[in-house]
C-alpha positions as CSV (number, residue, x, y, z in Angstrom):
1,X,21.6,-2.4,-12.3
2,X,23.3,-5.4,-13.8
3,X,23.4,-8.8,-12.2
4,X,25.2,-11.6,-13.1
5,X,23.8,-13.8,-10.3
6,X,20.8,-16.6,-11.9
7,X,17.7,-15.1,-10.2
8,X,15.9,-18.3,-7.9
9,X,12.5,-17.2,-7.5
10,X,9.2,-17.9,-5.4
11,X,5.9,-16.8,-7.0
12,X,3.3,-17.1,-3.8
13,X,-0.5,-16.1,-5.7
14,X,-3.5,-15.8,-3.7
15,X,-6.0,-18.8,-5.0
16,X,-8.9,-15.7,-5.1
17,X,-6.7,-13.2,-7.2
18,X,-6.0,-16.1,-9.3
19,X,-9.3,-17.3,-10.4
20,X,-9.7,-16.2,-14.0
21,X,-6.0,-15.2,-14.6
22,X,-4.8,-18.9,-14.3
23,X,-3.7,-18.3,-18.8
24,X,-1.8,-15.4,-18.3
25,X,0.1,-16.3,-15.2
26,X,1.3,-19.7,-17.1
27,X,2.3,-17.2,-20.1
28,X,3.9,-14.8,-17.6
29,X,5.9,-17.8,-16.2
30,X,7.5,-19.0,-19.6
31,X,8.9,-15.8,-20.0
32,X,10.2,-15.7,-17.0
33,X,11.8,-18.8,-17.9
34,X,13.3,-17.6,-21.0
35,X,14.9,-14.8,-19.2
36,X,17.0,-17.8,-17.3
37,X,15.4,-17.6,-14.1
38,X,13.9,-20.3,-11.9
39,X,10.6,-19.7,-10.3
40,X,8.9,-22.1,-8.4
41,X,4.5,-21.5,-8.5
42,X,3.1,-21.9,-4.8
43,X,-0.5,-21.1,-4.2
44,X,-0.8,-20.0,-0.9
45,X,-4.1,-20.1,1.1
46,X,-3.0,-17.4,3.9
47,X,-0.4,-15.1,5.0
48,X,0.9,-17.5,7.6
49,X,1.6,-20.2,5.0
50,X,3.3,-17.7,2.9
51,X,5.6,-16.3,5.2
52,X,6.4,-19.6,6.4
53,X,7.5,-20.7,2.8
54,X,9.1,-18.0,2.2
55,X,11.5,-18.8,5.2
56,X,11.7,-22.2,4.7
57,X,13.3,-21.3,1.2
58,X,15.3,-18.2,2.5
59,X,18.6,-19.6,1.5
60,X,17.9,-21.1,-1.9
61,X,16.2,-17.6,-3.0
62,X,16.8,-14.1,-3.9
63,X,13.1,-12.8,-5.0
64,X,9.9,-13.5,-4.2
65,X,7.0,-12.7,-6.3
66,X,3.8,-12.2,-4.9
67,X,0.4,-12.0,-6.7
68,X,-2.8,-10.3,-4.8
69,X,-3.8,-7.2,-3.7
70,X,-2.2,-4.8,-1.5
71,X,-3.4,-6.4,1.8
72,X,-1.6,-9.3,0.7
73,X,1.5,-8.0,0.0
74,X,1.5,-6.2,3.2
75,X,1.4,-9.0,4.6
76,X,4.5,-10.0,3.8
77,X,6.9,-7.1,4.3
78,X,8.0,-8.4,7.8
79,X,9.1,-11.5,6.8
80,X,10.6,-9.9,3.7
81,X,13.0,-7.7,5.6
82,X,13.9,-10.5,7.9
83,X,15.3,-12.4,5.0
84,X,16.5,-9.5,3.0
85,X,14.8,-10.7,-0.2
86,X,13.7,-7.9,-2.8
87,X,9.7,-8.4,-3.6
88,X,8.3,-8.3,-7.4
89,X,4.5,-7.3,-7.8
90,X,1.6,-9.1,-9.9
91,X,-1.0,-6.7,-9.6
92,X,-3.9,-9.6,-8.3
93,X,-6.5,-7.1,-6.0
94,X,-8.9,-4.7,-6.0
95,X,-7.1,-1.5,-5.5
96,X,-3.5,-2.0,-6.4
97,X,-1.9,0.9,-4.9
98,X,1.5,0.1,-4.6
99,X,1.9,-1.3,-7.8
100,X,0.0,2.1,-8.9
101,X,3.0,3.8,-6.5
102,X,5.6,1.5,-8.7
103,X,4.3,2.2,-12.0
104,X,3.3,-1.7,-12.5
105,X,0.9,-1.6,-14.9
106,X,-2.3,-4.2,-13.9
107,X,-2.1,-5.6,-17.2
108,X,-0.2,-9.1,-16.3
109,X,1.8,-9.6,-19.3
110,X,3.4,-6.1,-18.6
111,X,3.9,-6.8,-15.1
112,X,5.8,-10.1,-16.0
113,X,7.9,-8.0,-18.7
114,X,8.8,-5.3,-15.7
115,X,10.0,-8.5,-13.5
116,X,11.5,-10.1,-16.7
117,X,13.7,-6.6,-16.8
118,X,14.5,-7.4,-13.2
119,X,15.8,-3.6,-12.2
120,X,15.5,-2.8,-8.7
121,X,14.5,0.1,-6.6
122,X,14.8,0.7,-2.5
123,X,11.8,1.9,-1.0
124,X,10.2,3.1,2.2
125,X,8.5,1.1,4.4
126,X,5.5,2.5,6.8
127,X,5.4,1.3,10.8
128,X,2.4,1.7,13.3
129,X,2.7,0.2,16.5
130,X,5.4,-2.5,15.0
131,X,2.7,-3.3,12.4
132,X,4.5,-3.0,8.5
133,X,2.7,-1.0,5.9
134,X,3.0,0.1,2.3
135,X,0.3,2.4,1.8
136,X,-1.9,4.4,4.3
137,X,-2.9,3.7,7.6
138,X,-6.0,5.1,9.0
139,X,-8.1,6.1,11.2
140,X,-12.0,7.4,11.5
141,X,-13.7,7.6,8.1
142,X,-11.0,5.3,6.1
143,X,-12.3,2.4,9.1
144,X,-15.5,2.8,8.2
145,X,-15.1,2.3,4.5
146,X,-12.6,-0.7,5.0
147,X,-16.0,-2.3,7.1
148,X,-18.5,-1.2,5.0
149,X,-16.3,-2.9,1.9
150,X,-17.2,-7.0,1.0
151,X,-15.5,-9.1,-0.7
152,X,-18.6,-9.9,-2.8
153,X,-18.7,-6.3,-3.7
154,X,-14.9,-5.9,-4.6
155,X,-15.0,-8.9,-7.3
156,X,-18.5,-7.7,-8.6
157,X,-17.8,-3.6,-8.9
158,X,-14.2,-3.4,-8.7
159,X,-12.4,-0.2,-7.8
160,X,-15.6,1.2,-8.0
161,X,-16.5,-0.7,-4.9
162,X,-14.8,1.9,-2.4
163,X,-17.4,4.8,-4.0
164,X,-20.0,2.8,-2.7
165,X,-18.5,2.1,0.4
166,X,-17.3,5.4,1.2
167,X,-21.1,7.1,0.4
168,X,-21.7,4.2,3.3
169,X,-19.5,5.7,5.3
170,X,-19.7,9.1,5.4
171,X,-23.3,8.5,6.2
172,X,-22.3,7.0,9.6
173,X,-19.4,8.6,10.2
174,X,-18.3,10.2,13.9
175,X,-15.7,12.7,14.8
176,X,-12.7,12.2,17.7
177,X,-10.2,14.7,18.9
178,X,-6.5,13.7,18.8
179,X,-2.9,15.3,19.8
180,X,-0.2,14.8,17.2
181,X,3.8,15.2,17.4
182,X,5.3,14.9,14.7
183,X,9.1,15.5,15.0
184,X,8.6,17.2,18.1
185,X,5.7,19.2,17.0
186,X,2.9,19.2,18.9
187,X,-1.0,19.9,17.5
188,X,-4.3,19.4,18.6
189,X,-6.9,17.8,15.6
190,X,-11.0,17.2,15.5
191,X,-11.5,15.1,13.2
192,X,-13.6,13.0,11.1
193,X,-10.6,11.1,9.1
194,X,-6.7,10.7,10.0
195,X,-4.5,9.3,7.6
196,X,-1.1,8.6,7.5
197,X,0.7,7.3,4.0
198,X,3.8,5.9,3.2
199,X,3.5,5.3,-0.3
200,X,1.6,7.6,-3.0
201,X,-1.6,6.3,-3.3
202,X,-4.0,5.1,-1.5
203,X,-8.2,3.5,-1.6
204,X,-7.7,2.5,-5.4
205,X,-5.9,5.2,-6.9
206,X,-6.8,8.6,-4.5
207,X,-3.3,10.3,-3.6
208,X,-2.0,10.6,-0.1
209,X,-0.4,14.0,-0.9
210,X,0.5,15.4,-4.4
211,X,4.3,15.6,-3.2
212,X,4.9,12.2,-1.5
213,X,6.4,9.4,-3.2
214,X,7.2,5.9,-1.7
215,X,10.9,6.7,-1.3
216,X,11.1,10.0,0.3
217,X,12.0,9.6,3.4
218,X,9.0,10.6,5.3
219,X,5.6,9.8,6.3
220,X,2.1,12.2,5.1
221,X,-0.2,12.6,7.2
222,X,-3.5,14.4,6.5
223,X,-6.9,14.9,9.1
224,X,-9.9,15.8,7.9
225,X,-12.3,18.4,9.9
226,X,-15.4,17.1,10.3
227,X,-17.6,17.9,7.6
228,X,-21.5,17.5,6.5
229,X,-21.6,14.9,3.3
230,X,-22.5,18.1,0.4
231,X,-19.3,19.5,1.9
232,X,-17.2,16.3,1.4
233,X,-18.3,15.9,-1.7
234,X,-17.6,19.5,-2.7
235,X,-13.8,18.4,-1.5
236,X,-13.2,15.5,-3.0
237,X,-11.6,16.2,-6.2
238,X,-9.0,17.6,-4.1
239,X,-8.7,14.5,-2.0
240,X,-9.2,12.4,-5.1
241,X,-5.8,14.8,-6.6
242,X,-3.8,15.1,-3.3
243,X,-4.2,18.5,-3.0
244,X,-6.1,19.2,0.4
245,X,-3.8,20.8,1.8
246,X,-5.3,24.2,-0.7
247,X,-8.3,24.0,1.7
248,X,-8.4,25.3,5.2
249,X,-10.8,22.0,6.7
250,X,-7.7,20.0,6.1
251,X,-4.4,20.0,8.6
252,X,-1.6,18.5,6.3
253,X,2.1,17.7,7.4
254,X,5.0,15.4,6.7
255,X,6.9,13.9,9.3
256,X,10.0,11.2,9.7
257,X,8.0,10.6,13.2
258,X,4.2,10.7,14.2
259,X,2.5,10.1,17.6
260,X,-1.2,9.8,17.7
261,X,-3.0,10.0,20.9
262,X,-7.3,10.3,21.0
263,X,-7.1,9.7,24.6
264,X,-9.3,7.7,26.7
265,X,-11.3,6.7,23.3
266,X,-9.0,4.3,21.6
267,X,-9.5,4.2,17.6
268,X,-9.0,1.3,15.4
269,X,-6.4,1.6,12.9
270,X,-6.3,-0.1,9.1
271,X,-3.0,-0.4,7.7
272,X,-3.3,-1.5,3.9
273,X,-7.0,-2.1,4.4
274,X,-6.4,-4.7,7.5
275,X,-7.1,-4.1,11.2
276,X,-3.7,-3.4,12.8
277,X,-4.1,-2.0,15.9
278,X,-5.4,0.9,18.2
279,X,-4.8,4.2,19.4
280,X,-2.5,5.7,20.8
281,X,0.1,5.1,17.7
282,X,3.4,5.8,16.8
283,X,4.4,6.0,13.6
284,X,8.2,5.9,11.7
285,X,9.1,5.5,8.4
286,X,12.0,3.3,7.7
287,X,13.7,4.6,4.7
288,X,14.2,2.5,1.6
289,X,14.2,-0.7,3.8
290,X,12.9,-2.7,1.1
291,X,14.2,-3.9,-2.4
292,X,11.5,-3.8,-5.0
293,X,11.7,-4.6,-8.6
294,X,10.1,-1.7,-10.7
295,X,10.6,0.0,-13.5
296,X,13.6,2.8,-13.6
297,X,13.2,5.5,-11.6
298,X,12.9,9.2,-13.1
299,X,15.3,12.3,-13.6
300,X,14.6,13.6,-10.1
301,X,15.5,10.2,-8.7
302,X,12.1,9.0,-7.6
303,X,9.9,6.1,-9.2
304,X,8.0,7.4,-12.3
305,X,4.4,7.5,-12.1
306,X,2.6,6.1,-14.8
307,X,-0.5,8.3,-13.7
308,X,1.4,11.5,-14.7
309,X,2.9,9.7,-17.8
């Protein structure tokens, strides 16, 4: 996609994802400067101050760049489609599953080349209860690992963080019953774990569903039967792969539309790793609502992943 217009960009970085990659963001920024654009550095100290900058701004920009993890970036997407500005990724968190989704390498000086190369792709966008999401949102297990997770944890072990807090999890875990519609399908569910995914991955690189991608169209859900922990374990590669829906203790579907109802017990739902909201939910997917800037997209006219690369 060639543009002829000078790109005027914000970078917003999270001071935490910052700490120790203060060298290779000033590197990342010369070369955005030698591509001719303009990109003024703002660190923000919280979502609010973000969106409010990027608004402020709306008129004189048409990118922001944001560096943090996934929660971060979340938080932005409602203030992104208000202003109709495309979003580039520095890969700053933990997990970094939409940039996983994208095929942004985490590797900084990569990620600066992709938005350097400036090609754009529209994605999908995930809804709960007016709540915007990239990823996953969840219910049951997923919860629990989200709580069990510290940020102490995530900056000492990494990715390898959510093991720990997932062993945590499944040792406490509960099970609910839920009706779902999806399309104007309706099916009863006892469950242990709910999730719903927009993009393709999900909990620092685990895949939603081997045939989703993050501009499809449609929303994958997937509920887990409740299950003793040698028999979770015995399914996890298949979570791990996105292939659950090969074994019978999983109900997998794909849906445009989802309604979620657990009746008089009302679950908490994460979107993107943050509390959202409650049951019951409705879910919709709004189809490439959003401009990202990502590398070019494959022969069958999705985003390449660089995990099958």
């Amino acid at each position: 996609m060639e543009r002829t217009q000078k790109t005027r960009a914000l970078l917003i970085v999270n001071p935490k994802s910052r700490q120790g990659a203060e060298a290779e963001l000033d590197l990342g920024l010369e070369r955005l400067k030698q591509v001719g654009m303009e990109v003024e550095y703002l660190i923000s100290h919280s979502p609010d101050e973000s969106c409010t900058a990027v608004k402020e701004r709306k008129a004189d920009l048409n990118l922001v760049i944001v560096g943090g993890g996934d929660g971060t970036l979340s938080s932005m997407i409602k203030t992104l489609l208000e202003c109709k500005l495309p979003l580039a990724i520095l890969p700053l968190g933990t997990a970094n599953d939409l940039a996983r989704s994208l095929c942004i390498p985490e590797e900084l000086e990569l990620a600066f080349e992709i938005i350097a190369a400036n090609h754009r792709q529209a994605v999908d966008v995930g809804e709960v209860n007016g709540h915007y999401f990239f990823n996953v949102a969840n219910m049951g297990l997923g919860v629990h690992v989200t709580e069990e997770l510290s940020s102490e944890d995530k900056k000492r072990w990494g990715v390898f963080s959510y093991a720990h807090a997932l062993i945590a999890a499944i040792m406490r875990h509960d099970q609910f019953h839920a009706r779902l519609t999806l399309n104007d399908k309706h099916y009863r569910v006892r469950s242990m774990h709910l999730a719903v995914g927009n993009g393709r991955y999900y909990g620092g690189g685990n895949v939603i569903n081997e045939n989703t991608h993050i501009d499809d169209g449609k929303l994958s859900l997937y509920s887990l039967r409740p299950l003793s922990t040698w028999e979770f374990i015995t399914l996890a590669p298949l979570l791990r792969n996105g292939q659950q829906s090969r074994d019978r203790r999983v109900f997998c579907a794909q849906a445009e539309a989802i309604d979620i109802d657990t009746g008089k017990r009302r679950l908490a739902i994460h979107a993107d790793g943050e509390p959202v909201c409650h049951t019951p939910a409705r879910f919709r997917v709004l189809p490439k609502a959003l401009e990202v800037v990502a590398p070019a997209i494959d022969e069958h006219n999705h985003i390449k992943d660089h995990a099958t690369e």
